[in-house]
mmCIF file of the protein (N, C-alpha, C, O) and its ligand, coordinates in Angstrom:
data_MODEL
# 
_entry.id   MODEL 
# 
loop_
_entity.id 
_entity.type 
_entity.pdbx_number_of_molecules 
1 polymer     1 
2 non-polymer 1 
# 
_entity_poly.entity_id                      1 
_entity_poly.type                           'polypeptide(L)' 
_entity_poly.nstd_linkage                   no 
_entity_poly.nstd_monomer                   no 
_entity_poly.pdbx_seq_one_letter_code       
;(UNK)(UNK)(UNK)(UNK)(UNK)(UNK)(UNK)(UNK)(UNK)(UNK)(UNK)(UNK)(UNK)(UNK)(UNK)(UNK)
(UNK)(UNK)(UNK)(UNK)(UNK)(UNK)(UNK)(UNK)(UNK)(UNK)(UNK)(UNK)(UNK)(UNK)(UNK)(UNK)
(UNK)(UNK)(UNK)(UNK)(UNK)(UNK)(UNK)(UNK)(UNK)(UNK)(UNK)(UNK)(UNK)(UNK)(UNK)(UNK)
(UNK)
;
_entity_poly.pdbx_seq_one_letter_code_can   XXXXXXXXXXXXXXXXXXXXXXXXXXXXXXXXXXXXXXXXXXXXXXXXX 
_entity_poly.pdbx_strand_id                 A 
# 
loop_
_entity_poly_seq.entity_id 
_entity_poly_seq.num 
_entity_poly_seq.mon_id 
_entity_poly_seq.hetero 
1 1  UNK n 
1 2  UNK n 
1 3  UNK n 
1 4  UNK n 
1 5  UNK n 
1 6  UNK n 
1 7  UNK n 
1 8  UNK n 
1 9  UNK n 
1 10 UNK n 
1 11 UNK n 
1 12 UNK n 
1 13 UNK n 
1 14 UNK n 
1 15 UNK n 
1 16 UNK n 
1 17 UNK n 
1 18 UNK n 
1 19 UNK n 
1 20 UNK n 
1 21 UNK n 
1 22 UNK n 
1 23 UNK n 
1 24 UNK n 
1 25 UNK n 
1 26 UNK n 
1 27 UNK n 
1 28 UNK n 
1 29 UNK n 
1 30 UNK n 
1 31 UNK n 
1 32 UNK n 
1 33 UNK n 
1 34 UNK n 
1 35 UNK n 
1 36 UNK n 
1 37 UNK n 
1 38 UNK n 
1 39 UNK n 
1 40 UNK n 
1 41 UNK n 
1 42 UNK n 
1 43 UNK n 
1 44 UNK n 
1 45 UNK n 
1 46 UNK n 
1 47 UNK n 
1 48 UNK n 
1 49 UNK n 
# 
loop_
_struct_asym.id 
_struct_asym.entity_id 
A 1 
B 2 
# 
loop_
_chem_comp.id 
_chem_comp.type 
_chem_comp.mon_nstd_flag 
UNK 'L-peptide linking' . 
ZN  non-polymer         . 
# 
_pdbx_entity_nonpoly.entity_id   2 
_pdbx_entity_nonpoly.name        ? 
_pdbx_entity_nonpoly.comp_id     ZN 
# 
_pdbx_nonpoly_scheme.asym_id         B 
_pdbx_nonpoly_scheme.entity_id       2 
_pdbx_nonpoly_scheme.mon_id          ZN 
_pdbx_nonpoly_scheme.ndb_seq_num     1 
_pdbx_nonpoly_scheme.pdb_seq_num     101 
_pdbx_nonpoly_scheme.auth_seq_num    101 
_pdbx_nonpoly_scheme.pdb_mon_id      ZN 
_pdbx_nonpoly_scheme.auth_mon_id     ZN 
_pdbx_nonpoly_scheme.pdb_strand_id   A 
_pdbx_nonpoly_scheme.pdb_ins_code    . 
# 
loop_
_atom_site.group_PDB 
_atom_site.id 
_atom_site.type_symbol 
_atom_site.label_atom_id 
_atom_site.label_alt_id 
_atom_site.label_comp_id 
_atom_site.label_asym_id 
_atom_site.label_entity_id 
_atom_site.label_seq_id 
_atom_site.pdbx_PDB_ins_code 
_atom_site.Cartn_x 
_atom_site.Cartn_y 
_atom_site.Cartn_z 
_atom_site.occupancy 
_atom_site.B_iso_or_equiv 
_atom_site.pdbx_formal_charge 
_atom_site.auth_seq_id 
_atom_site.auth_comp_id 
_atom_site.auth_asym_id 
_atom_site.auth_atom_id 
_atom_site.pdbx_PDB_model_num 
ATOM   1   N  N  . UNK A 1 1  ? 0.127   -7.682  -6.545  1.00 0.00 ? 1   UNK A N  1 
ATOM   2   C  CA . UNK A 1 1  ? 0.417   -9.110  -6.618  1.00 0.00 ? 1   UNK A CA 1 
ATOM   3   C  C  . UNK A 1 1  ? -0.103  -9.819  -5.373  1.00 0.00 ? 1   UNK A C  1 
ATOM   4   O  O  . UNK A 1 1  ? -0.346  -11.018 -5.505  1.00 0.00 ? 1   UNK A O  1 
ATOM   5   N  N  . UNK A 1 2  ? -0.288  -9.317  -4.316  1.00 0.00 ? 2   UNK A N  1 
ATOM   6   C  CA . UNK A 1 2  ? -0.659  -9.618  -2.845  1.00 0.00 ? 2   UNK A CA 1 
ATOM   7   C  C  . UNK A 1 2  ? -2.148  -10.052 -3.106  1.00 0.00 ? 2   UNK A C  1 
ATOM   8   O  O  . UNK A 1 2  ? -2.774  -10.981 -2.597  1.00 0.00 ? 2   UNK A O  1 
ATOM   9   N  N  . UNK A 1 3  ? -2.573  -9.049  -4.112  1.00 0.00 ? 3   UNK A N  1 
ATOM   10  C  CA . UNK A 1 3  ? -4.059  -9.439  -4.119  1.00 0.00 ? 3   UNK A CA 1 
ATOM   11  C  C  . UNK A 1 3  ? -4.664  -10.339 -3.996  1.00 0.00 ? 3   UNK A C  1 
ATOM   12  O  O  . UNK A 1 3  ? -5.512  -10.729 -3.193  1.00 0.00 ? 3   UNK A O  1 
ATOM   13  N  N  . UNK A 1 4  ? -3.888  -10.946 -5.425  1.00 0.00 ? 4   UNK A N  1 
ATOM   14  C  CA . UNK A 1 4  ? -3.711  -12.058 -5.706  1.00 0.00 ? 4   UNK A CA 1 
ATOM   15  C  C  . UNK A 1 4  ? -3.861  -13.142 -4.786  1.00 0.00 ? 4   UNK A C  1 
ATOM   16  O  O  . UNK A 1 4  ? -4.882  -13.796 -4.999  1.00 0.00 ? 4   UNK A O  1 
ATOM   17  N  N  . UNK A 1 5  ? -3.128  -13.553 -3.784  1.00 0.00 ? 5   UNK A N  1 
ATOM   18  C  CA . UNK A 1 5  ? -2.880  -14.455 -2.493  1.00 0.00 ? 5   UNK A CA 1 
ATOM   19  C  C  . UNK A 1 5  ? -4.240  -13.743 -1.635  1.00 0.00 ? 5   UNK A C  1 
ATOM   20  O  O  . UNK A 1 5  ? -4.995  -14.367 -0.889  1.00 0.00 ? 5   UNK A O  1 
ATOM   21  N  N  . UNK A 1 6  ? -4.277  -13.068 -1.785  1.00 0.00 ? 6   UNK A N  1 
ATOM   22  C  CA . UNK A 1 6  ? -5.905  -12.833 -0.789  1.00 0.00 ? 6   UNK A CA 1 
ATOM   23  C  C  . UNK A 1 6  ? -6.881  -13.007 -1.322  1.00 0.00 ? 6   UNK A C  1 
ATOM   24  O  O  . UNK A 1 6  ? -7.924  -12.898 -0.677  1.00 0.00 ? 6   UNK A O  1 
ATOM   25  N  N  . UNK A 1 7  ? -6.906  -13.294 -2.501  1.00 0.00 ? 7   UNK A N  1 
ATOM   26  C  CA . UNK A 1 7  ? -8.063  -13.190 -3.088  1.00 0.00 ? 7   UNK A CA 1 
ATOM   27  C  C  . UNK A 1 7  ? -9.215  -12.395 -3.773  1.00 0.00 ? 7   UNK A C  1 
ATOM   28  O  O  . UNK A 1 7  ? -10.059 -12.668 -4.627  1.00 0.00 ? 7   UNK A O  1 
ATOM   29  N  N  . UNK A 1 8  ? -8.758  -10.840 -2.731  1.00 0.00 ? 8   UNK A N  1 
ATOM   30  C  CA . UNK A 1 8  ? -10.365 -10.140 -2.471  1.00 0.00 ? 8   UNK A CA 1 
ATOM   31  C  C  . UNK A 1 8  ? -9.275  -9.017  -3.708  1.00 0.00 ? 8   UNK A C  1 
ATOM   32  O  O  . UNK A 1 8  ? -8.069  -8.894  -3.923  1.00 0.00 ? 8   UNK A O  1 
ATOM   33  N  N  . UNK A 1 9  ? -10.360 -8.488  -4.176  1.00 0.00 ? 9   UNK A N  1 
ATOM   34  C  CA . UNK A 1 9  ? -9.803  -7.375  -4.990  1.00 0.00 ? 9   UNK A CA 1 
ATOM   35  C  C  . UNK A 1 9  ? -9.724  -5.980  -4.222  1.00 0.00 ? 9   UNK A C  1 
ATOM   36  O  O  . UNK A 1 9  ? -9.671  -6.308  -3.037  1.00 0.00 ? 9   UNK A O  1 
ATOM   37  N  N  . UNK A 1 10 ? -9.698  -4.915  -4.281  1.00 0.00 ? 10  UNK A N  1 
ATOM   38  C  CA . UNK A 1 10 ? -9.238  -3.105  -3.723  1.00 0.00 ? 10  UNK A CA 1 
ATOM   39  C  C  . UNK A 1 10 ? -11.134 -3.164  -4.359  1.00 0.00 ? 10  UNK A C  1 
ATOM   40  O  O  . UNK A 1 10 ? -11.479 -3.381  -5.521  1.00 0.00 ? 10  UNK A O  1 
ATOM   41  N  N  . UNK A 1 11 ? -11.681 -3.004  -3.648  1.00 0.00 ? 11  UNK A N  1 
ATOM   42  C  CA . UNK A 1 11 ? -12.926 -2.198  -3.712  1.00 0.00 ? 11  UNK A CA 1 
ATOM   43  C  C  . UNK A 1 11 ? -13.059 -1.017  -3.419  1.00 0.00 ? 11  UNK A C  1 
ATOM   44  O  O  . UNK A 1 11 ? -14.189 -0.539  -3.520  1.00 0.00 ? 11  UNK A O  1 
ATOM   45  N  N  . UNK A 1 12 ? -12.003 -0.214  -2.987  1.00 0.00 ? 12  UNK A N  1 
ATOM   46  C  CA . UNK A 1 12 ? -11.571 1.207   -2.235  1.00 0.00 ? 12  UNK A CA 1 
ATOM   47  C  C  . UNK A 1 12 ? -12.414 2.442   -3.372  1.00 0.00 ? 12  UNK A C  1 
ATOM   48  O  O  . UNK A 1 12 ? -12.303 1.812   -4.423  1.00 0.00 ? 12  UNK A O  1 
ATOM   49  N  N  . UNK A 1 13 ? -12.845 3.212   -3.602  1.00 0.00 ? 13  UNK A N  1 
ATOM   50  C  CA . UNK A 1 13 ? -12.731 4.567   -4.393  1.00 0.00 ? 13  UNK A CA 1 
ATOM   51  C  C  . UNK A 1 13 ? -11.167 4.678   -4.835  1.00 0.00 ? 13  UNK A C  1 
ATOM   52  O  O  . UNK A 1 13 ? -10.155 4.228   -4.296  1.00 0.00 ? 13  UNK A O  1 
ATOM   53  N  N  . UNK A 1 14 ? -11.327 5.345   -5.865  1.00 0.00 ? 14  UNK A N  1 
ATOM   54  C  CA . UNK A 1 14 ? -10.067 6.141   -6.490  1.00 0.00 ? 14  UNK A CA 1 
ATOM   55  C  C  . UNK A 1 14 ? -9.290  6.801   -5.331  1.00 0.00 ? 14  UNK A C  1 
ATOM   56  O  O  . UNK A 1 14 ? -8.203  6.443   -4.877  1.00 0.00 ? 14  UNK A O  1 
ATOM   57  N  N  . UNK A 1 15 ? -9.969  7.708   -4.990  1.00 0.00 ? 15  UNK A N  1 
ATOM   58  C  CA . UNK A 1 15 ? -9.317  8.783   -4.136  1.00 0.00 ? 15  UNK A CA 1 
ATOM   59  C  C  . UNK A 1 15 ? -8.748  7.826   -3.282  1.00 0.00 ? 15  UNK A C  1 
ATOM   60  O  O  . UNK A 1 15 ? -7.519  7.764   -3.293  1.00 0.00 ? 15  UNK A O  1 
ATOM   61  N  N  . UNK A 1 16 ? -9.630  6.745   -2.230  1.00 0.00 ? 16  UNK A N  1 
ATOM   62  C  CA . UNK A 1 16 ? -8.738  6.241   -0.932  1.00 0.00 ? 16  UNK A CA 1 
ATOM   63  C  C  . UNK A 1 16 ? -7.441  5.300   -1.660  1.00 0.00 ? 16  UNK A C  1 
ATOM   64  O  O  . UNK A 1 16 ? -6.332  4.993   -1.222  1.00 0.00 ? 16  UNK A O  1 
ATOM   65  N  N  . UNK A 1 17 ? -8.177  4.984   -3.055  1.00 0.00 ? 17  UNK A N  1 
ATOM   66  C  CA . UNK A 1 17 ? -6.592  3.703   -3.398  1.00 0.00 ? 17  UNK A CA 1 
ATOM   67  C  C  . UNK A 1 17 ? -5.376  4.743   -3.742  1.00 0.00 ? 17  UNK A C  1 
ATOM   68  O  O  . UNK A 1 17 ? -4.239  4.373   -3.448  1.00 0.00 ? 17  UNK A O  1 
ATOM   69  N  N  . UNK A 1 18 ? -5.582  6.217   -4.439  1.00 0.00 ? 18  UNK A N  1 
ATOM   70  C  CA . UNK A 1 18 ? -4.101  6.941   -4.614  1.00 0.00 ? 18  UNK A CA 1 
ATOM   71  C  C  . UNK A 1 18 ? -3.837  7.609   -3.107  1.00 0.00 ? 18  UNK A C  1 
ATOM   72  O  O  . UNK A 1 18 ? -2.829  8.295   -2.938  1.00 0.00 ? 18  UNK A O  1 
ATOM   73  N  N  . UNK A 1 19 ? -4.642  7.417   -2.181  1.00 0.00 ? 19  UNK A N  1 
ATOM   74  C  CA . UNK A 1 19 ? -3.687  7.773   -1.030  1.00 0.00 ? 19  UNK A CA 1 
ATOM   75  C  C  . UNK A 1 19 ? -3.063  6.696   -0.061  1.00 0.00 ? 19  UNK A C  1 
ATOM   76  O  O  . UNK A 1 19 ? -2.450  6.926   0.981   1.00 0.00 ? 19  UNK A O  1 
ATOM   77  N  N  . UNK A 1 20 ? -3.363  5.414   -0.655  1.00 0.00 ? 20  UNK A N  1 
ATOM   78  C  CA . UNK A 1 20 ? -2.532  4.678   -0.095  1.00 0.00 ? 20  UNK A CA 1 
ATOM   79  C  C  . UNK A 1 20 ? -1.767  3.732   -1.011  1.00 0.00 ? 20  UNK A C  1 
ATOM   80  O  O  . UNK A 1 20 ? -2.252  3.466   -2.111  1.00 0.00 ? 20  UNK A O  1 
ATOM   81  N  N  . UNK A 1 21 ? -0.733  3.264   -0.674  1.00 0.00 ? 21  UNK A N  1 
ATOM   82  C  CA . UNK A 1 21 ? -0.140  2.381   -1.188  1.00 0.00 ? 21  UNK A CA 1 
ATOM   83  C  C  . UNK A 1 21 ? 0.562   0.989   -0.372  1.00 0.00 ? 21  UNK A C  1 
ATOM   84  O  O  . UNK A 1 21 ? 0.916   1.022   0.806   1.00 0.00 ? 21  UNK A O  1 
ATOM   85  N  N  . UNK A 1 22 ? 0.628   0.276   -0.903  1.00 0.00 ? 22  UNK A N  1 
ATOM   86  C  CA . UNK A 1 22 ? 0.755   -1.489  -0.417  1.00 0.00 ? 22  UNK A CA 1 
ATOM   87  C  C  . UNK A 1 22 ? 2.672   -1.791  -0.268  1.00 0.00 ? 22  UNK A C  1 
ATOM   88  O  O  . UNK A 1 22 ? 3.677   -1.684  -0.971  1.00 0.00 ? 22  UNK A O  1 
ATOM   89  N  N  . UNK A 1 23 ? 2.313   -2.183  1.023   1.00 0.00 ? 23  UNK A N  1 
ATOM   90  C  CA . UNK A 1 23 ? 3.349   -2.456  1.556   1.00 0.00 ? 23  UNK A CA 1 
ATOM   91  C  C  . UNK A 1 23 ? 4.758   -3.457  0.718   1.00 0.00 ? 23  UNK A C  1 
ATOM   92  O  O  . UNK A 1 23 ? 4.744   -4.578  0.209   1.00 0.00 ? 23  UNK A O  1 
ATOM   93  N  N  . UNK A 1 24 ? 5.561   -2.715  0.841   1.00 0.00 ? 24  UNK A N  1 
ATOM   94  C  CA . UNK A 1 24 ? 6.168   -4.157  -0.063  1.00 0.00 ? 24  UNK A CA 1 
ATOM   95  C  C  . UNK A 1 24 ? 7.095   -5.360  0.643   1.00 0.00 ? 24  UNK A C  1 
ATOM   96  O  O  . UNK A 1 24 ? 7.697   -6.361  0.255   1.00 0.00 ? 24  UNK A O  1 
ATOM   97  N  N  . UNK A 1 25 ? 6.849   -4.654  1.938   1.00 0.00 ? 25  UNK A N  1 
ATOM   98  C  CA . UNK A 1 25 ? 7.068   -6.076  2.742   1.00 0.00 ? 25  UNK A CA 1 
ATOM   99  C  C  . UNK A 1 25 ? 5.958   -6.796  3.340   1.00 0.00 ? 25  UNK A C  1 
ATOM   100 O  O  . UNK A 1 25 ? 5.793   -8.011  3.228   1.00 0.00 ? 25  UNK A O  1 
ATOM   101 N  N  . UNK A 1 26 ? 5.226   -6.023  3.960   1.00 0.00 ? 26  UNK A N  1 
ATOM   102 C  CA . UNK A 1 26 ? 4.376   -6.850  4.144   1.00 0.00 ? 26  UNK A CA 1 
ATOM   103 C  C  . UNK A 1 26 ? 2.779   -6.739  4.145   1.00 0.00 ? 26  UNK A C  1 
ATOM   104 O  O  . UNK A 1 26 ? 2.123   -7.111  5.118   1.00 0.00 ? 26  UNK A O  1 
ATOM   105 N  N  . UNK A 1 27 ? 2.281   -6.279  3.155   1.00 0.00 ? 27  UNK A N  1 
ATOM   106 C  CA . UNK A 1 27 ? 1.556   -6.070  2.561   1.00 0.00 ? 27  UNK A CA 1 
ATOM   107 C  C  . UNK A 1 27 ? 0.293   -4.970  3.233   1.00 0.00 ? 27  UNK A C  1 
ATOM   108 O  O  . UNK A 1 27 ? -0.915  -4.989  2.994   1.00 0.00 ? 27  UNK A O  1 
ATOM   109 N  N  . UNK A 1 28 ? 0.996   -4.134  4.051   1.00 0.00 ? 28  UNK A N  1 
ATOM   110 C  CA . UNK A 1 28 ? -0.034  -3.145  4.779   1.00 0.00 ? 28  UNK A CA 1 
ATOM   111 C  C  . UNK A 1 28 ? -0.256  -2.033  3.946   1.00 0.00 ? 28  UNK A C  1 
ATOM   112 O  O  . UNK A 1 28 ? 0.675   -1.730  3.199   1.00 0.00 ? 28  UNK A O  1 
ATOM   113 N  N  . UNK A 1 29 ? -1.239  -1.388  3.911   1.00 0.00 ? 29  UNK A N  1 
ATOM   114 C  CA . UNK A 1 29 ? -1.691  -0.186  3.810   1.00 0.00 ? 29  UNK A CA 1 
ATOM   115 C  C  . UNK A 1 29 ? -1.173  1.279   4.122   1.00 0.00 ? 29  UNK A C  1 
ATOM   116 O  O  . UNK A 1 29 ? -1.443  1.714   5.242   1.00 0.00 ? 29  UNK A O  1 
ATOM   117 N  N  . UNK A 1 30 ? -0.637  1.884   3.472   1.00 0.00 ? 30  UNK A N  1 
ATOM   118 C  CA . UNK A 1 30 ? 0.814   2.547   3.591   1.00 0.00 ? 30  UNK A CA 1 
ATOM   119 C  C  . UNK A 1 30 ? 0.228   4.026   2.798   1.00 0.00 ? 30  UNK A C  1 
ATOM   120 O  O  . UNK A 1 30 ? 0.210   4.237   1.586   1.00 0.00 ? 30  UNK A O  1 
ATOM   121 N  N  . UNK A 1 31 ? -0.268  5.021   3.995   1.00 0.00 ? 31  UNK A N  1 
ATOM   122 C  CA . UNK A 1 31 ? -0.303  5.920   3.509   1.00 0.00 ? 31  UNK A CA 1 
ATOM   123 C  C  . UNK A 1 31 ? 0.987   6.592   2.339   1.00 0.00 ? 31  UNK A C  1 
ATOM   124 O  O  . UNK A 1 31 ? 2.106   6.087   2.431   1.00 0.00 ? 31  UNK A O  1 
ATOM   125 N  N  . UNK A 1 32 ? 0.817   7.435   1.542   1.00 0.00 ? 32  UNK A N  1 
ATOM   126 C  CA . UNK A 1 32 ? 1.842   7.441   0.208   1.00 0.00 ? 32  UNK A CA 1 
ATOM   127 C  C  . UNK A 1 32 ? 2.401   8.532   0.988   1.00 0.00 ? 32  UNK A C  1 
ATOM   128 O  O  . UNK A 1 32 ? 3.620   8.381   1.067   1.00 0.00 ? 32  UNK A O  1 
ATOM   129 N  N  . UNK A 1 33 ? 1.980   9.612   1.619   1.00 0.00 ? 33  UNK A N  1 
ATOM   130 C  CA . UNK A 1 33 ? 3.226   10.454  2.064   1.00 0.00 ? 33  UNK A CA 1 
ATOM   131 C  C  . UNK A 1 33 ? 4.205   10.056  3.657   1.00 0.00 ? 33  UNK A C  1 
ATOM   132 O  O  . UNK A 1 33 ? 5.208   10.454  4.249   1.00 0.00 ? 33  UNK A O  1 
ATOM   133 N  N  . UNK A 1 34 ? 3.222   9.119   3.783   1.00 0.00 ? 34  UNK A N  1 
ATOM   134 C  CA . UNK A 1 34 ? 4.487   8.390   5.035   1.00 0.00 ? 34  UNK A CA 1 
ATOM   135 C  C  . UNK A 1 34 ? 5.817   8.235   4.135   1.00 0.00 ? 34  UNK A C  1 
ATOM   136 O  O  . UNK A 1 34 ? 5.996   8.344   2.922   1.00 0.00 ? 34  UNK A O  1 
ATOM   137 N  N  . UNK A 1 35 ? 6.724   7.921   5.270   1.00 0.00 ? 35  UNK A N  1 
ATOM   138 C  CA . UNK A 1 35 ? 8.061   7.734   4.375   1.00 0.00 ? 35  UNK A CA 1 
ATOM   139 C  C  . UNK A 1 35 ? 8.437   6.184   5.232   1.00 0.00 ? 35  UNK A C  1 
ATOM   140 O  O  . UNK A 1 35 ? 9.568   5.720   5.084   1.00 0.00 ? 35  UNK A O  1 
ATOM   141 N  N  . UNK A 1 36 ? 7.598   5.574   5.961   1.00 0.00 ? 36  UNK A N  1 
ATOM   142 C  CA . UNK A 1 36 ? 7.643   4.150   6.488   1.00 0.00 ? 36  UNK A CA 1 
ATOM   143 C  C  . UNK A 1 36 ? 6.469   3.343   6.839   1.00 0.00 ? 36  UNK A C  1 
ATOM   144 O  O  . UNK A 1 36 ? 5.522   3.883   7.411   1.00 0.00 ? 36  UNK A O  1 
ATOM   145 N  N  . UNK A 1 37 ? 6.445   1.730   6.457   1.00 0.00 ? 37  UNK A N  1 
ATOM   146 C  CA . UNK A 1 37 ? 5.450   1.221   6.839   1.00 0.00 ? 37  UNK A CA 1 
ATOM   147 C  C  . UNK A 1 37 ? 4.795   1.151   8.224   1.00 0.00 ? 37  UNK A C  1 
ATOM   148 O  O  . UNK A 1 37 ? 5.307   0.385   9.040   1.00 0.00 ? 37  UNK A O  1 
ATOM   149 N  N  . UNK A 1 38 ? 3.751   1.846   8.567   1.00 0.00 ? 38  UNK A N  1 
ATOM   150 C  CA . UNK A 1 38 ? 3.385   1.722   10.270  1.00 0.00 ? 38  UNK A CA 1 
ATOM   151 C  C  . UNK A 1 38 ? 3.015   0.525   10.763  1.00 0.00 ? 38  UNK A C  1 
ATOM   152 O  O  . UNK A 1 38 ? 2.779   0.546   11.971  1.00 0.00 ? 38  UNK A O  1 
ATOM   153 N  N  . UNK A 1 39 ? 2.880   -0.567  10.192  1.00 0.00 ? 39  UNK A N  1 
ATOM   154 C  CA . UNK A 1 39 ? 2.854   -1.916  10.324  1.00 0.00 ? 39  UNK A CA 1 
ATOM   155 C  C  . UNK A 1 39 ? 4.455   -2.818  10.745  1.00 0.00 ? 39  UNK A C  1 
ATOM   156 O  O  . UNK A 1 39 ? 4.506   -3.516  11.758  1.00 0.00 ? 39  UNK A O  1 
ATOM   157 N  N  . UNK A 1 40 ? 5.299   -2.707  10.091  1.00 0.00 ? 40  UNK A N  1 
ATOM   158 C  CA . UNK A 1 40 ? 6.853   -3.504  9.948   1.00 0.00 ? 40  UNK A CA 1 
ATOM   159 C  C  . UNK A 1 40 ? 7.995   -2.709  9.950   1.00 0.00 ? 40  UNK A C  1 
ATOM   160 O  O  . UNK A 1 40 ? 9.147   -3.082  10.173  1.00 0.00 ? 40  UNK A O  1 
ATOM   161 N  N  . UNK A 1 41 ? 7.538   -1.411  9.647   1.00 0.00 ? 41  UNK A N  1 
ATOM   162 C  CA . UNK A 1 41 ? 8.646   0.216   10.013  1.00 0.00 ? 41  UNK A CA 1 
ATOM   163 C  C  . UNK A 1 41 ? 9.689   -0.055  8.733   1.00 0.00 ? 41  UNK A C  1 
ATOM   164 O  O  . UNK A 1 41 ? 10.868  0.285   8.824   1.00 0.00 ? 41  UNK A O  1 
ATOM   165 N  N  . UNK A 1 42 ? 9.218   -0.619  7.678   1.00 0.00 ? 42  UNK A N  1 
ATOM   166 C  CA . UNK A 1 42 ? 9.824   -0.503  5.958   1.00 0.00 ? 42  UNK A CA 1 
ATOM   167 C  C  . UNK A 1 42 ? 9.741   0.290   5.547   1.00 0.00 ? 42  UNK A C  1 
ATOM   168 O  O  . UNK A 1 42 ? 8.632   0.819   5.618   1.00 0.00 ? 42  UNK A O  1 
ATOM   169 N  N  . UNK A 1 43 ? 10.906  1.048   4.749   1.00 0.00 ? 43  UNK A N  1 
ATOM   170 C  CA . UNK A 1 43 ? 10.918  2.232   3.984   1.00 0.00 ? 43  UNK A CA 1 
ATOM   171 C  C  . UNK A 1 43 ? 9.961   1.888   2.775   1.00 0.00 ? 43  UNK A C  1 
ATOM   172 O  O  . UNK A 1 43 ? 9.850   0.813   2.186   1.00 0.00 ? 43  UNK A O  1 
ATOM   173 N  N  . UNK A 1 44 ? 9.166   3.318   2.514   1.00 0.00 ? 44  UNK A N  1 
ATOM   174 C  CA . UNK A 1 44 ? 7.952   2.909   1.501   1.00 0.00 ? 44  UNK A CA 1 
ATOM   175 C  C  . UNK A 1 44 ? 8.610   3.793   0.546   1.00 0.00 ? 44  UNK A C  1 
ATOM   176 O  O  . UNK A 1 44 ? 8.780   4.984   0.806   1.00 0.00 ? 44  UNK A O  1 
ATOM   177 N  N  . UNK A 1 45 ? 9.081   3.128   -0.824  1.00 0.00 ? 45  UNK A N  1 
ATOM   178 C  CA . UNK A 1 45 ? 9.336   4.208   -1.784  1.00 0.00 ? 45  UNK A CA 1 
ATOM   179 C  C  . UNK A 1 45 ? 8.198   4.388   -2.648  1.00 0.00 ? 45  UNK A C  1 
ATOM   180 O  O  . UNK A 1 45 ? 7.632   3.424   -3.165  1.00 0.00 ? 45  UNK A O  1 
ATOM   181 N  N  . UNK A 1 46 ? 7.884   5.427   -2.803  1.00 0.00 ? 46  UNK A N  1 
ATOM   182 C  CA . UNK A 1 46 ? 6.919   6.159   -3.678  1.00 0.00 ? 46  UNK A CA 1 
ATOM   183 C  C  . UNK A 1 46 ? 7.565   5.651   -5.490  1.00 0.00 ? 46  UNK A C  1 
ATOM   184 O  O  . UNK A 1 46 ? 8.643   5.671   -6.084  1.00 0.00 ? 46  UNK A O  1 
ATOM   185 N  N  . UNK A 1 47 ? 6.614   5.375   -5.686  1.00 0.00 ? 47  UNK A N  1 
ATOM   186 C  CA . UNK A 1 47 ? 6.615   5.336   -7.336  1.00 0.00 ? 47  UNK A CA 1 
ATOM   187 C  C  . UNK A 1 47 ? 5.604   5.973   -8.400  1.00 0.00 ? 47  UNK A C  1 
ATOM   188 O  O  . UNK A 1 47 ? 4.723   5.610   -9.180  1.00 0.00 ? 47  UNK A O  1 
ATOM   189 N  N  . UNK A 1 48 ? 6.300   7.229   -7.939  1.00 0.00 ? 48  UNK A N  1 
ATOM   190 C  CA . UNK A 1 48 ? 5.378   8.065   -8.852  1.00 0.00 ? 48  UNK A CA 1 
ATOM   191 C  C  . UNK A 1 48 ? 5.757   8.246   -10.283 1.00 0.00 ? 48  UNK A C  1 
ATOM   192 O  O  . UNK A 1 48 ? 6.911   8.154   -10.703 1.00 0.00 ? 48  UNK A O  1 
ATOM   193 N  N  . UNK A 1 49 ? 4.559   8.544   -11.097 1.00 0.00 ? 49  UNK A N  1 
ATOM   194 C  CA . UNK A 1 49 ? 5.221   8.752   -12.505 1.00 0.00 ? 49  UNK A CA 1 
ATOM   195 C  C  . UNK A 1 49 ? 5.071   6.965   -12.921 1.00 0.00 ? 49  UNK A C  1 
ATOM   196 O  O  . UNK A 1 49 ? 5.474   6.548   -14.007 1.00 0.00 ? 49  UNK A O  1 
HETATM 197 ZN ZN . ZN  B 2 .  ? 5.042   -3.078  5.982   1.00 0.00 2 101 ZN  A ZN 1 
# 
């Protein structure tokens, strides 16, 4: 949804977009096995499945 407000679309490869995932506070780049945003220190829940 962030995209959205930026404008630019994920041009990333497959591989780099499933190893990261988007912040849901504040819209950083959030490796998926971190267990916090390294940007705002938000718990990142995984939504797998
Ligand atoms: Zn964050």
């Amino acid at each position: 949804m962030l995209g959205v407000l930026t404008g630019r679309r994920r041009r990333r490869d497959d591989l780099f977009d499933r190893s990261f995932r988007e912040c849901h506070d504040c819209g950083a780049d959030v490796y998926v096995l971190a267990e916090d945003c390294k940007d705002c220190g938000a718990p990142v829940v995984q939504l797998v499945g």
